[in-house]
Every structure is written in structure tokens, then in C-alpha cells.
C-alpha positions in Angstrom: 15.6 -17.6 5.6 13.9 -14.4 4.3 10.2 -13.8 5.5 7.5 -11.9 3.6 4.1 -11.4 3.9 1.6 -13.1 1.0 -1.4 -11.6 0.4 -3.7 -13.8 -1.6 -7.3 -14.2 -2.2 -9.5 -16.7 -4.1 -10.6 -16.0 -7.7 -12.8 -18.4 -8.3 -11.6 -22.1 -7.5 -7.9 -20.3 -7.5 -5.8 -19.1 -5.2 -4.0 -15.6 -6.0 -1.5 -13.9 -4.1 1.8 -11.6 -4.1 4.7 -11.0 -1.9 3.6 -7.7 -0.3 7.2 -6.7 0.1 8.5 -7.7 -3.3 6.8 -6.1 -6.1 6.3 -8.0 -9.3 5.9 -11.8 -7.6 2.9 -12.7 -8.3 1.4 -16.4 -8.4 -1.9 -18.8 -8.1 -2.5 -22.5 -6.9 -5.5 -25.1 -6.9 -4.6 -24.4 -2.8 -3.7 -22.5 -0.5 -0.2 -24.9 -0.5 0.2 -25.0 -3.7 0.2 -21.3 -3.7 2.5 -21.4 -1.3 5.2 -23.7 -3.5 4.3 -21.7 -6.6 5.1 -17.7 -4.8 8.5 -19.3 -3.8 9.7 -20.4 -7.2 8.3 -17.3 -8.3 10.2 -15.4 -6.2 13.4 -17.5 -6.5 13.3 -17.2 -10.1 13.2 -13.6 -10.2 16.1 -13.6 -7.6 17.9 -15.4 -9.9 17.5 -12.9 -13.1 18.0 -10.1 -10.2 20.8 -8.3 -12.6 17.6 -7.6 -15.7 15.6 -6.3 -12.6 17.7 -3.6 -10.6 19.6 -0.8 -13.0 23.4 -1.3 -12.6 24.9 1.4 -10.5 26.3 3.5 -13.8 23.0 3.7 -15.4 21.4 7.1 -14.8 17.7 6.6 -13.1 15.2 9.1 -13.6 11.5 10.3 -11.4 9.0 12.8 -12.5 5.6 13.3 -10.8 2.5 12.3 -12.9 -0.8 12.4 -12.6 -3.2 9.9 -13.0 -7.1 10.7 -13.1 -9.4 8.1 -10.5 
């Protein structure tokens, strides 16, 4: 079993949270467990589509600095 660590807060009567090490999972529940349930599906599902997520090895990736005004 893989762990991570959820960050979540309430937004009004809903729990919000993401997988701090997994960028892009994202979910909410009524509660705190049903939070819980949801971020694993969420996560599991994108697991599952991992190949439209991660560039295959052949595909040239490119980074360029940018700024971004606060």
C-alpha cells in the first residue's frame, strides 16, 4: 500500500482535499470519510489512464522559464 498525504479543508458544508504528492487528484465529500473514499477512486482512476498522463519515452518534452506577475 502506497501512502500520501491529503490536504483538505472545508468549503462550506464540504470537504475538499488533494493528494499533496500527486498533482491533479483532487476530490470532496459530505465528510471527512467520504472524502476519504472519493480521493482514492480519484486517484485509482487516474492510475488507471496513467498512459494519457505521462509522455511516452519517444516524445520529446520541452521547459522554458516564464514569468508570471503576483
Amino acid at each position: 500500500m502506497k501512502k500520501f498525504t491529503l490536504e483538505y479543508w472545508k468549503d462550506d458544508e464540504w470537504y475538499v482535499g488533494k493528494l499533496k504528492e500527486v498533482p491533479g487528484v483532487f476530490s470532496q465529500g459530505e465528510s471527512l470519510e467520504e472524502l476519504e473514499e472519493n480521493i482514492r477512486d480519484a486517484y485509482r482512476l487516474m492510475m488507471a489512464d496513467d498512459e494519457d498522463f505521462i509522455p511516452h519515452v519517444h516524445t520529446p518534452v520541452h521547459h522554458k522559464e516564464i514569468g508570471v506577475d503576483a
